[in-house]
N, CA, C and O atoms as a GROMACS GRO file, in nm:
protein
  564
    1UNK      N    1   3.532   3.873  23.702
    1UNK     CA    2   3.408   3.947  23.685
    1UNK      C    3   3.350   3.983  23.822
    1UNK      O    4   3.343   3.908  23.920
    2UNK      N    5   3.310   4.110  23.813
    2UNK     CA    6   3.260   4.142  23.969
    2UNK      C    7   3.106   4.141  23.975
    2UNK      O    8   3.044   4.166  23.872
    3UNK      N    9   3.039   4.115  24.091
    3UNK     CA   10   2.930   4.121  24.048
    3UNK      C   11   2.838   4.244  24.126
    3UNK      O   12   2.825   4.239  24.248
    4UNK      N   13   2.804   4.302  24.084
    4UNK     CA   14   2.738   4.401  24.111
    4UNK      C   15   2.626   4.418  24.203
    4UNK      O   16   2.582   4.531  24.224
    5UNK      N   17   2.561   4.281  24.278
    5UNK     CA   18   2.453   4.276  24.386
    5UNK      C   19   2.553   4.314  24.503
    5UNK      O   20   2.504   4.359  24.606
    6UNK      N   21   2.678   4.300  24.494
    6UNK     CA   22   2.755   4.329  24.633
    6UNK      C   23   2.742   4.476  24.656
    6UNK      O   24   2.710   4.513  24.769
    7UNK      N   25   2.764   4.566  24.557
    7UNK     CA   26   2.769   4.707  24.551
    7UNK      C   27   2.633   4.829  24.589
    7UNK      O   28   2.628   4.946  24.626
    8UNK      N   29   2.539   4.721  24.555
    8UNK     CA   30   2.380   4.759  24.581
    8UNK      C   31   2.370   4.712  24.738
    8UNK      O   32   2.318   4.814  24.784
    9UNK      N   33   2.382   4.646  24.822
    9UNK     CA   34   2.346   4.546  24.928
    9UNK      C   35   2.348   4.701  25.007
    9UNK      O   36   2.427   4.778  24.952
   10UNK      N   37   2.284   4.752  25.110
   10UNK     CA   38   2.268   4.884  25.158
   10UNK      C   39   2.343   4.806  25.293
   10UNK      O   40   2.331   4.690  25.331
   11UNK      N   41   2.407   4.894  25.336
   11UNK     CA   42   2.460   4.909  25.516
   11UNK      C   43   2.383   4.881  25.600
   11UNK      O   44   2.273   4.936  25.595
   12UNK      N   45   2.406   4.801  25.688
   12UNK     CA   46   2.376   4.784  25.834
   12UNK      C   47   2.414   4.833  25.929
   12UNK      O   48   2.481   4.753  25.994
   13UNK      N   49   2.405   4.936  25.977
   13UNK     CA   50   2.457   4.964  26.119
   13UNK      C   51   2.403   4.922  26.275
   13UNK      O   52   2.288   4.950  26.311
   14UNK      N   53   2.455   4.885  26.323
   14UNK     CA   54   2.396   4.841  26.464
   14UNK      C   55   2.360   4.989  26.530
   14UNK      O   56   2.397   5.086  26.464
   15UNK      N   57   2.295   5.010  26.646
   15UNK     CA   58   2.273   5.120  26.695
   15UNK      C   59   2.333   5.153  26.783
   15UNK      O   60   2.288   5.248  26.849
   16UNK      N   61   2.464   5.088  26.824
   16UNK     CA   62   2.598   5.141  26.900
   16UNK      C   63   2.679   5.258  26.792
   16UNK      O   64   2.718   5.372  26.816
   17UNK      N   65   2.684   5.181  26.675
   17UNK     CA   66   2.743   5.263  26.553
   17UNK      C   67   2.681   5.417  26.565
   17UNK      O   68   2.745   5.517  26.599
   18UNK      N   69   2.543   5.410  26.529
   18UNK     CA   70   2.424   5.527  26.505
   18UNK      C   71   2.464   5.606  26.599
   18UNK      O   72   2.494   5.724  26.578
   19UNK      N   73   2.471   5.540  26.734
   19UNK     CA   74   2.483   5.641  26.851
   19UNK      C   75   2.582   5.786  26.890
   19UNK      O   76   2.566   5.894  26.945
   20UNK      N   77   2.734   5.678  26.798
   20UNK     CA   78   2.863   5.727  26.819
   20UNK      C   79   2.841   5.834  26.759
   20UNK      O   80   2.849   5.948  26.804
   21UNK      N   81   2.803   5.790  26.625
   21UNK     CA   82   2.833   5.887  26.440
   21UNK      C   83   2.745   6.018  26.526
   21UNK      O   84   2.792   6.131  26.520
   22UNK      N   85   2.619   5.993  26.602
   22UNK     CA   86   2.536   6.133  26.602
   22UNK      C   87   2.600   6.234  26.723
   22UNK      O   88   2.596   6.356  26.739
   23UNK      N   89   2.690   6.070  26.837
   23UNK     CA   90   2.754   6.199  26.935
   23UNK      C   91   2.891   6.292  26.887
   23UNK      O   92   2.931   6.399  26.931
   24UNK      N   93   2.931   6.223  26.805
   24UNK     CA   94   3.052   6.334  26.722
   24UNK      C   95   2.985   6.420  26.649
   24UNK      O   96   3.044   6.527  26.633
   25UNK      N   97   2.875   6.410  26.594
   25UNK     CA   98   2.832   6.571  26.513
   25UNK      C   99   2.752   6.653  26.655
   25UNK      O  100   2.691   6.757  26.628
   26UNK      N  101   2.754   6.626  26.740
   26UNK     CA  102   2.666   6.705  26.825
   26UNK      C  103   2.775   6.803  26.926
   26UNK      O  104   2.747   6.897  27.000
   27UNK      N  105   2.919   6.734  26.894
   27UNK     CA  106   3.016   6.776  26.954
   27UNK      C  107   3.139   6.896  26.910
   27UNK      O  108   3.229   6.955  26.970
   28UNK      N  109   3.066   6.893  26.721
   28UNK     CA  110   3.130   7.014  26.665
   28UNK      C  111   3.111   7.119  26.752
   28UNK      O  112   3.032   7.110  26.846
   29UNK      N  113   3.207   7.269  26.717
   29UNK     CA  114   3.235   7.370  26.778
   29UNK      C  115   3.173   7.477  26.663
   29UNK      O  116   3.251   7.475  26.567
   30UNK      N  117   3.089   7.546  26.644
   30UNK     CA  118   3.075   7.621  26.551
   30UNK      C  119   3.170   7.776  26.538
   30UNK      O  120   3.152   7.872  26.613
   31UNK      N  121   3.275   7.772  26.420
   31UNK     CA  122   3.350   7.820  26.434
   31UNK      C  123   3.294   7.980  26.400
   31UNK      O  124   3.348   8.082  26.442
   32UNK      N  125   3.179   7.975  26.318
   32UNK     CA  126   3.116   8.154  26.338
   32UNK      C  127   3.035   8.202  26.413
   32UNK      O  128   2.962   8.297  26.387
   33UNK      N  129   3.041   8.119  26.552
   33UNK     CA  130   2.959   8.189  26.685
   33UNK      C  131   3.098   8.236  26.737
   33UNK      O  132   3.085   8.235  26.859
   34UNK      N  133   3.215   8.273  26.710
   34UNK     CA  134   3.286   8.359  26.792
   34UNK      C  135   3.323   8.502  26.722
   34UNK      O  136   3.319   8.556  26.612
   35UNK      N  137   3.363   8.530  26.866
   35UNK     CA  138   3.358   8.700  26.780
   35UNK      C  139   3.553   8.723  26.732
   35UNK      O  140   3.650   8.694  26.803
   36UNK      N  141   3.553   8.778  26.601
   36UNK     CA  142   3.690   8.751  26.592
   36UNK      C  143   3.754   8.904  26.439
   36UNK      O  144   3.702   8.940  26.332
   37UNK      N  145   3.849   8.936  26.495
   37UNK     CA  146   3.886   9.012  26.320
   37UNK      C  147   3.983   8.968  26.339
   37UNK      O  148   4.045   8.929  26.438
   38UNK      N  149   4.010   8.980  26.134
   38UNK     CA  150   4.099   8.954  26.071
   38UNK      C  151   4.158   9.041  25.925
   38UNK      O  152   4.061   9.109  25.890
   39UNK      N  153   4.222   9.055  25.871
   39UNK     CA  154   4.267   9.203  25.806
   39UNK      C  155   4.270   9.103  25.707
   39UNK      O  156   4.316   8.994  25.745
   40UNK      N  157   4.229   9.112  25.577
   40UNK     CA  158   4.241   9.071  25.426
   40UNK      C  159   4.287   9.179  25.297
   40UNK      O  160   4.263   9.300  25.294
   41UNK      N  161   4.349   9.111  25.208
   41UNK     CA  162   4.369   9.193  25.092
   41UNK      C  163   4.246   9.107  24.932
   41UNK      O  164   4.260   8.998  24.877
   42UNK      N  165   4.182   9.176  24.917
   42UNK     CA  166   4.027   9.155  24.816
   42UNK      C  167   4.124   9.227  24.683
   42UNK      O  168   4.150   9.347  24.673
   43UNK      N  169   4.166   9.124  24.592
   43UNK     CA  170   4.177   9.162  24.430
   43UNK      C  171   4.022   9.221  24.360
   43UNK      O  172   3.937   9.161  24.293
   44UNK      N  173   4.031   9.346  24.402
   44UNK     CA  174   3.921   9.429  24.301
   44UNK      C  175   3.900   9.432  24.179
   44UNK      O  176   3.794   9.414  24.120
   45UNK      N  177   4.056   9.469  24.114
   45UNK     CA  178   4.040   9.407  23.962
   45UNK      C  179   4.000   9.249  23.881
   45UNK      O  180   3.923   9.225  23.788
   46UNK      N  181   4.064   9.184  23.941
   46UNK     CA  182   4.014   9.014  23.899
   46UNK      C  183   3.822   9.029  23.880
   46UNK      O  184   3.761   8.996  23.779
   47UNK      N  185   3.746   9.098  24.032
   47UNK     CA  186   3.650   9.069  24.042
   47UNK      C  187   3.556   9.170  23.949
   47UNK      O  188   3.435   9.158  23.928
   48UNK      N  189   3.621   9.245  23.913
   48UNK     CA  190   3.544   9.361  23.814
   48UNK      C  191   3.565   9.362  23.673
   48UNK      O  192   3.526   9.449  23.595
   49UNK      N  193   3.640   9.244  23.643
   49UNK     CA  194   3.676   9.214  23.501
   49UNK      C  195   3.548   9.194  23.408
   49UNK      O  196   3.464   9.104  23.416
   50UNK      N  197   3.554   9.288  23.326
   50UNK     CA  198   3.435   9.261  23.223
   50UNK      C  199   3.306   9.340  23.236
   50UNK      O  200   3.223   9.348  23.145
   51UNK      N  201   3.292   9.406  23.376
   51UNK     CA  202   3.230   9.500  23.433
   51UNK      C  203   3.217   9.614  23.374
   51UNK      O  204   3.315   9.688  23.368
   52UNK      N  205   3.059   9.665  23.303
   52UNK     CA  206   3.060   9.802  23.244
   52UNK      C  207   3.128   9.914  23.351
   52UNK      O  208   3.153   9.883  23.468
   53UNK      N  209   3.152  10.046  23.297
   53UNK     CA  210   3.216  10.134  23.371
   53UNK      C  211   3.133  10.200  23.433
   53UNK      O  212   3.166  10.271  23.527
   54UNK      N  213   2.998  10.186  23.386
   54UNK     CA  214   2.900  10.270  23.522
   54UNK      C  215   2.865  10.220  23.623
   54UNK      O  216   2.816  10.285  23.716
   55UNK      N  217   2.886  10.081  23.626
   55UNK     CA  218   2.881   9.957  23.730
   55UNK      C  219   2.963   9.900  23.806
   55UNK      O  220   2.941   9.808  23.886
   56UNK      N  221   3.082   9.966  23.778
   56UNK     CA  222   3.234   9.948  23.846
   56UNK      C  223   3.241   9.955  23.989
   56UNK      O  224   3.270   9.858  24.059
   57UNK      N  225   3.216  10.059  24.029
   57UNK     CA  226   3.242  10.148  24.187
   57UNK      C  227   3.082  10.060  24.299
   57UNK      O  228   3.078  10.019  24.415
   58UNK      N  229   2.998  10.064  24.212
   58UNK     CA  230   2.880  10.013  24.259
   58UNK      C  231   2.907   9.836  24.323
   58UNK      O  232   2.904   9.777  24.431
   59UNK      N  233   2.922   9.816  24.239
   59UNK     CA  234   2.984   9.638  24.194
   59UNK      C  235   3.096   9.595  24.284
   59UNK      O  236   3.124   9.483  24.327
   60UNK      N  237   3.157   9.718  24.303
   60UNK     CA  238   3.326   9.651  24.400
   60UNK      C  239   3.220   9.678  24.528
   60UNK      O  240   3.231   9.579  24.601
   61UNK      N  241   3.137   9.758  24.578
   61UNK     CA  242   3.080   9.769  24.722
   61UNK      C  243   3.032   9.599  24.754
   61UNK      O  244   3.052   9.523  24.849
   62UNK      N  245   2.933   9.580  24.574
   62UNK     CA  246   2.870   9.469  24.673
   62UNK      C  247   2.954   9.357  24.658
   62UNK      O  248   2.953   9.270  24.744
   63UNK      N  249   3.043   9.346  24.538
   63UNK     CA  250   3.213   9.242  24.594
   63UNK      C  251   3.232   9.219  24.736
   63UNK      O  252   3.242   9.105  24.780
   64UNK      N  253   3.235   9.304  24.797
   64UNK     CA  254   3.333   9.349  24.914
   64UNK      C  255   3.212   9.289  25.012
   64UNK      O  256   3.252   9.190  25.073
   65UNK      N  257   3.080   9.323  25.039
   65UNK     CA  258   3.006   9.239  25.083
   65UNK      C  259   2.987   9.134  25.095
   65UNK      O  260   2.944   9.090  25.202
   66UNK      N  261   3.009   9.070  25.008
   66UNK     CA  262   3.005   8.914  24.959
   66UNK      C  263   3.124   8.850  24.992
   66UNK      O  264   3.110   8.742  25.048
   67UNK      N  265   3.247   8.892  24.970
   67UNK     CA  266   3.357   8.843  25.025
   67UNK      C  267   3.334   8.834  25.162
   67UNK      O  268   3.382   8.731  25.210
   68UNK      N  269   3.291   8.890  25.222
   68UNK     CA  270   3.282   8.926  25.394
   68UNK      C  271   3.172   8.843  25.392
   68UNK      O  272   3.216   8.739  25.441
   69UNK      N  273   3.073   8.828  25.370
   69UNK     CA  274   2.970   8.731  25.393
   69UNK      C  275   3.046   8.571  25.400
   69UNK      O  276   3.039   8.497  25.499
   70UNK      N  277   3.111   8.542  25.287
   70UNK     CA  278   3.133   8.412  25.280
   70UNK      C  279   3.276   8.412  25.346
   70UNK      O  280   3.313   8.294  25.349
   71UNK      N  281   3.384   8.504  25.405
   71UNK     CA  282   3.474   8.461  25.458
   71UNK      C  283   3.405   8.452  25.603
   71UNK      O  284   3.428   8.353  25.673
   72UNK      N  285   3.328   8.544  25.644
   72UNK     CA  286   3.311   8.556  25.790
   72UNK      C  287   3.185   8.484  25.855
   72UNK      O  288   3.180   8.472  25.977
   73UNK      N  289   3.073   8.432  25.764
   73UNK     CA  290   2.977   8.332  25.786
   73UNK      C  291   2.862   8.389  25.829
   73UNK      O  292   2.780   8.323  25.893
   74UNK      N  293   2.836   8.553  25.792
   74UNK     CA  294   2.717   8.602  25.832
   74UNK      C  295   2.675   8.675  25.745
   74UNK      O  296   2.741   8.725  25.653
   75UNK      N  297   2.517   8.693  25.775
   75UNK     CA  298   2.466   8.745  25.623
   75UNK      C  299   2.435   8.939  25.650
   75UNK      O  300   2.438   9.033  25.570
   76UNK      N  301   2.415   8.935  25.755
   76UNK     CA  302   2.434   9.102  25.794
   76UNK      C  303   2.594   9.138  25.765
   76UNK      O  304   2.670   9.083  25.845
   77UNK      N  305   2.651   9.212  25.677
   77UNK     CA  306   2.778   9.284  25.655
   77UNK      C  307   2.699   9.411  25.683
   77UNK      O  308   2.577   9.429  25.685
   78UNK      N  309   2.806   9.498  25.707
   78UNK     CA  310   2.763   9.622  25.718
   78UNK      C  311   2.945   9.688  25.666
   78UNK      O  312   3.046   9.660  25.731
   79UNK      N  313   2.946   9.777  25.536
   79UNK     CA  314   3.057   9.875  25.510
   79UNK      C  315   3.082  10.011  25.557
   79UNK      O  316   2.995  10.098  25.545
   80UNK      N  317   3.195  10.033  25.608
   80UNK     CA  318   3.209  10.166  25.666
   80UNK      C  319   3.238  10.242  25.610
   80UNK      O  320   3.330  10.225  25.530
   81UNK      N  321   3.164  10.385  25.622
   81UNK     CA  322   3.176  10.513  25.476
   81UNK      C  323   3.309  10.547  25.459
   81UNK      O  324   3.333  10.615  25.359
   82UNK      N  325   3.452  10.500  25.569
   82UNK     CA  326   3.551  10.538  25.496
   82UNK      C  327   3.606  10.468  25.369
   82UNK      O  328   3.662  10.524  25.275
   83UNK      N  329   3.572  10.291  25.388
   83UNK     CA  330   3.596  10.190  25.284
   83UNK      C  331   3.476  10.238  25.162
   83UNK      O  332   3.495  10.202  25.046
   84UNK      N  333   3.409  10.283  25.181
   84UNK     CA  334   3.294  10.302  25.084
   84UNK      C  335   3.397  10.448  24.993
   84UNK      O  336   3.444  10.442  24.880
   85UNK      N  337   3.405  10.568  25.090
   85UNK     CA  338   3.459  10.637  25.012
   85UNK      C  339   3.603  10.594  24.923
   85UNK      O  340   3.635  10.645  24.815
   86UNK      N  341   3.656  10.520  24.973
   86UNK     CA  342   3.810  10.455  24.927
   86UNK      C  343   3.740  10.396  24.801
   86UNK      O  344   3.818  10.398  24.706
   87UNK      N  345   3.630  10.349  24.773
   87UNK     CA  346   3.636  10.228  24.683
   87UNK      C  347   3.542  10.337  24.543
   87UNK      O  348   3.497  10.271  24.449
   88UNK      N  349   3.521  10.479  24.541
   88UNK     CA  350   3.485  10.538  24.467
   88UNK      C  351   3.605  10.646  24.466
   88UNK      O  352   3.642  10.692  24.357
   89UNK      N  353   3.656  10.679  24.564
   89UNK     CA  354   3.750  10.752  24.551
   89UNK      C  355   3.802  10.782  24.374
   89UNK      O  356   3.811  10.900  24.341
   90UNK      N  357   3.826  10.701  24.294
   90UNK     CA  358   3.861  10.758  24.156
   90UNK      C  359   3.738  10.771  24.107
   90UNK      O  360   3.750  10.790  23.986
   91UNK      N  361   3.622  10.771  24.139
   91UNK     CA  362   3.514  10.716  24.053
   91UNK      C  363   3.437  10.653  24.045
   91UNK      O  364   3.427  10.573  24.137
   92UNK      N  365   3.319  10.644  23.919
   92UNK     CA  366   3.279  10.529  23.944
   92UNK      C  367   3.321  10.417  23.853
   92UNK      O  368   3.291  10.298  23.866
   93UNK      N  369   3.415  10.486  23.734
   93UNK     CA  370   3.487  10.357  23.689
   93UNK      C  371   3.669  10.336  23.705
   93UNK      O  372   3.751  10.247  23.685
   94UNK      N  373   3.667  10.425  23.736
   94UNK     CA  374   3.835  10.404  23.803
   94UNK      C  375   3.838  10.311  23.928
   94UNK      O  376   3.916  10.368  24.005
   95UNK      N  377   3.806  10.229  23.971
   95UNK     CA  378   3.784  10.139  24.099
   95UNK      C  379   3.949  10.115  24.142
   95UNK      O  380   4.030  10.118  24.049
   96UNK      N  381   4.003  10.090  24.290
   96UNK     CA  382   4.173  10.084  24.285
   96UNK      C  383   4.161   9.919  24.246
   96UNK      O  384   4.050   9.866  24.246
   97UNK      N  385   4.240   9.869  24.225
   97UNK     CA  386   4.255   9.728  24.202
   97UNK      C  387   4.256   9.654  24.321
   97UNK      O  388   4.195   9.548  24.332
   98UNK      N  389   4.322   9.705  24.412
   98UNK     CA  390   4.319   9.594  24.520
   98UNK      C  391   4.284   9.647  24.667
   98UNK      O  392   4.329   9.761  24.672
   99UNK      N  393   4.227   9.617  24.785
   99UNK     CA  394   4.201   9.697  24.891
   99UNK      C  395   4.196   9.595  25.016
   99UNK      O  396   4.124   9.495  25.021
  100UNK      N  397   4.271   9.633  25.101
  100UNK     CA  398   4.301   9.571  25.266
  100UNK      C  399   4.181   9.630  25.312
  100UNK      O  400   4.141   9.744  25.290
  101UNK      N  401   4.121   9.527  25.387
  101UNK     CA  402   3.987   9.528  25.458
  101UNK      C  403   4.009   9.450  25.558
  101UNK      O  404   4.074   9.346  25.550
  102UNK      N  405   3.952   9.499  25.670
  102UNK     CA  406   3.972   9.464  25.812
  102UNK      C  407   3.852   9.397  25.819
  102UNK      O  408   3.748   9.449  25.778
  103UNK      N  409   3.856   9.300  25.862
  103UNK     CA  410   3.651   9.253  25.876
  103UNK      C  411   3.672   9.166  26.008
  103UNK      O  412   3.742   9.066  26.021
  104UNK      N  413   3.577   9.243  26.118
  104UNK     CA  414   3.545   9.233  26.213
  104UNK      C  415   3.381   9.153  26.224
  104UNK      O  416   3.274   9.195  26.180
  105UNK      N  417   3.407   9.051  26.283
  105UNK     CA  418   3.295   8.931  26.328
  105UNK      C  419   3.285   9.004  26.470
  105UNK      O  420   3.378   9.013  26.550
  106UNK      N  421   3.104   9.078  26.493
  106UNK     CA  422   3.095   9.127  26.661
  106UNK      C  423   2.945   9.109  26.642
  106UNK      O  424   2.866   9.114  26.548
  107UNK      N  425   2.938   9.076  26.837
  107UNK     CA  426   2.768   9.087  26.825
  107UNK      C  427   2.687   9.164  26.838
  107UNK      O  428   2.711   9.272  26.893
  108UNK      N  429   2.573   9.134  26.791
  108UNK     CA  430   2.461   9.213  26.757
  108UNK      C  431   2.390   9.285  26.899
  108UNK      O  432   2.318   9.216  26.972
  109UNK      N  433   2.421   9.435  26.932
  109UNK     CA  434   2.337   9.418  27.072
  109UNK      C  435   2.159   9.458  27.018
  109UNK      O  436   2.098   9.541  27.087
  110UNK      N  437   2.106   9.412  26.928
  110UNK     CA  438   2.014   9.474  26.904
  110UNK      C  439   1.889   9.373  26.935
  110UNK      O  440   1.901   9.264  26.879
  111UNK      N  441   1.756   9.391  27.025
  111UNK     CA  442   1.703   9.317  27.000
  111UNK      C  443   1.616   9.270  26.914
  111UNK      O  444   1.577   9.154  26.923
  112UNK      N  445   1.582   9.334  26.840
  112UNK     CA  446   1.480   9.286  26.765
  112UNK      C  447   1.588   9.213  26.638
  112UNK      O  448   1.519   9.206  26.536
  113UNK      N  449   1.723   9.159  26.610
  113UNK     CA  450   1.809   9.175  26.481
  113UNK      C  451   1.775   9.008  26.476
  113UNK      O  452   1.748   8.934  26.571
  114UNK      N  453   1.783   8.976  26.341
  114UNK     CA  454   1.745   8.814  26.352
  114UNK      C  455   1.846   8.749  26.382
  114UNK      O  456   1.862   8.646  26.448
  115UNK      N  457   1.945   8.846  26.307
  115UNK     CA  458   2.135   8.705  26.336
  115UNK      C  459   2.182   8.799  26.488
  115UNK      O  460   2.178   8.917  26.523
  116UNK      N  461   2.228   8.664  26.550
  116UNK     CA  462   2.330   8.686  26.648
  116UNK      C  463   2.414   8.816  26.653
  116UNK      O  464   2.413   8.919  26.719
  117UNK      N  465   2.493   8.760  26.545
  117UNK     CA  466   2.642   8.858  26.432
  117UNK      C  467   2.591   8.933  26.354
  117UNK      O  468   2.483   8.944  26.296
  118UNK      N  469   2.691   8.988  26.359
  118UNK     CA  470   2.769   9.091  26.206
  118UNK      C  471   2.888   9.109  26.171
  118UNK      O  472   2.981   9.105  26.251
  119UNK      N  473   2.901   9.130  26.052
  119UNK     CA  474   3.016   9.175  26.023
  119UNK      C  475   3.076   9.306  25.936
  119UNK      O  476   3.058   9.339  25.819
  120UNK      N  477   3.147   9.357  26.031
  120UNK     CA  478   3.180   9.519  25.999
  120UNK      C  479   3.316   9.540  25.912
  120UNK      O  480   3.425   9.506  25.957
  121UNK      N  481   3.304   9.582  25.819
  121UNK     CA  482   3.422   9.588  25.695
  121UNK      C  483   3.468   9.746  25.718
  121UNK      O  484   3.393   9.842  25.705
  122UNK      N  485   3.617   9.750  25.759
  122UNK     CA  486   3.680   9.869  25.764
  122UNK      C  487   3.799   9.855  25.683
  122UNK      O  488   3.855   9.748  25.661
  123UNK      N  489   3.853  10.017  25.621
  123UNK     CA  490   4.002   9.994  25.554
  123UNK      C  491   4.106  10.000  25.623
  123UNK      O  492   4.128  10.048  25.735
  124UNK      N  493   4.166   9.953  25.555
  124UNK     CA  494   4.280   9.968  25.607
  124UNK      C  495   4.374  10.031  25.534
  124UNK      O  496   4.369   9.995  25.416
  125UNK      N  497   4.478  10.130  25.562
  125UNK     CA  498   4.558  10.222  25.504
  125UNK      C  499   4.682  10.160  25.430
  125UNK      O  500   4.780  10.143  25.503
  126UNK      N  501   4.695  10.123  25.301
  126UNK     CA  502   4.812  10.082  25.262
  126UNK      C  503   4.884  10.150  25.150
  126UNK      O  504   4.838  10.158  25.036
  127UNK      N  505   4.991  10.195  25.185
  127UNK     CA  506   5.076  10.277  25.035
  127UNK      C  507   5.058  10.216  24.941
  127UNK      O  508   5.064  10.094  24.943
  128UNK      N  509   5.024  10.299  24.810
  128UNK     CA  510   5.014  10.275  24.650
  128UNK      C  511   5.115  10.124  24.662
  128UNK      O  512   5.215  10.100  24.731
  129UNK      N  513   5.033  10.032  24.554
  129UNK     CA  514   5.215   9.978  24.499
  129UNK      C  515   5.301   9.856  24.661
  129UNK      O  516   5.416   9.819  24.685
  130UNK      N  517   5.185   9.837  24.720
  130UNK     CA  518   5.279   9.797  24.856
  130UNK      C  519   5.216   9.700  24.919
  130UNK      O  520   5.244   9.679  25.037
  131UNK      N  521   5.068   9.580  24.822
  131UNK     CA  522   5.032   9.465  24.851
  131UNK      C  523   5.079   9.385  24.844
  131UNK      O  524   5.042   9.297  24.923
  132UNK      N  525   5.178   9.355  24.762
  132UNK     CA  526   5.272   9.267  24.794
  132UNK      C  527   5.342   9.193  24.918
  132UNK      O  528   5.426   9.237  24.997
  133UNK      N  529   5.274   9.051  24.909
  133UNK     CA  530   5.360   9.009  25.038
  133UNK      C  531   5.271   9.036  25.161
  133UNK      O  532   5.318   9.009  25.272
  134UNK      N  533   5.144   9.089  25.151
  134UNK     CA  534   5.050   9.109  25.269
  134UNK      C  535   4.959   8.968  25.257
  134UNK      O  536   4.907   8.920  25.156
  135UNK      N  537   4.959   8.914  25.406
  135UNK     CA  538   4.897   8.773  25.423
  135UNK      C  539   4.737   8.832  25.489
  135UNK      O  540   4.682   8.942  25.495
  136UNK      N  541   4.709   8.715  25.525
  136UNK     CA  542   4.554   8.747  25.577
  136UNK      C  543   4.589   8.733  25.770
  136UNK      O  544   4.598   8.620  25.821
  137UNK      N  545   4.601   8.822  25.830
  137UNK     CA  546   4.603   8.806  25.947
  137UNK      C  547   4.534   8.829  26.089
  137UNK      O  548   4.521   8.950  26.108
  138UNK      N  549   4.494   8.767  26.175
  138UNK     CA  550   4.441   8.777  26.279
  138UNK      C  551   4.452   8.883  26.366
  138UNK      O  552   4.566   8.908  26.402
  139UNK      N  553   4.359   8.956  26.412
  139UNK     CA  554   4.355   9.096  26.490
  139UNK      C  555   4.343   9.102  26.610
  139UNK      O  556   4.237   9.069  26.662
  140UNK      N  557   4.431   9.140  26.670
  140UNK     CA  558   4.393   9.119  26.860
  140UNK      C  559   4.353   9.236  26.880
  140UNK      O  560   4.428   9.332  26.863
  141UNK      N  561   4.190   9.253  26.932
  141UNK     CA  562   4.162   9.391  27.008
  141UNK      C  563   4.192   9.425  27.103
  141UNK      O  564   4.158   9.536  27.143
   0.00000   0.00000   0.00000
């Protein structure tokens, strides 16, 4: 039988312990203060499943935002009117199913902008029929 006051008894740490634990978090590297692109392929169809058809073309823009927000760690995205035109290109309910997007992490030279960053979503050109086998890869400018 175990007894259960052992499981309640709260931690002690000495303040050698305290000291260490706070100099290793002070020593992380924050990996979305650098400036960096990387080329992705975004399943449009998966994310538009169930999606009325007047809401289609509208809906993949702000997809495509949101993907870029949470891959790249900033809340300013900004889409470029050629990816914008690509992603209505059939329409507004013909959306293509799948689309290579370049998303570029750069800084802000603006002063008055609240975030540091942004991140700029461009297309990228890929033949019909030819995602297959495309990874997510790193961009050297």
């Amino acid at each position: 039988r175990v007894h259960l006051d052992f499981f309640l008894w709260p931690r002690v740490f000495s303040t050698a312990q305290a000291c260490v634990a706070m100099a290793k978090g002070a020593g992380k590297i924050k990996r979305s203060e650098d400036v960096v692109t990387r080329e992705y392929t975004i399943h449009l169809k998966k994310l538009l499943h169930g999606i009325g058809f007047k809401k289609r073309a509208p809906r993949a823009v702000k997809e495509v935002k949101a993907f870029a927000k949470k891959m790249m760690g900033t809340d300013d995205v900004r889409v470029d009117t050629k990816l914008n035109k690509f992603l209505w290109s059939q329409g507004i309910k013909a959306v293509p199913g799948r689309v290579r997007v370049r998303l570029a992490r750069k800084r802000n030279d603006d002063e008055e902008a609240t975030d540091k960053l942004y991140t700029l979503c461009t297309h990228v050109v890929v033949e019909r029929h030819q995602y297959k086998g495309l990874q997510t890869v790193n961009v050297d400018e």
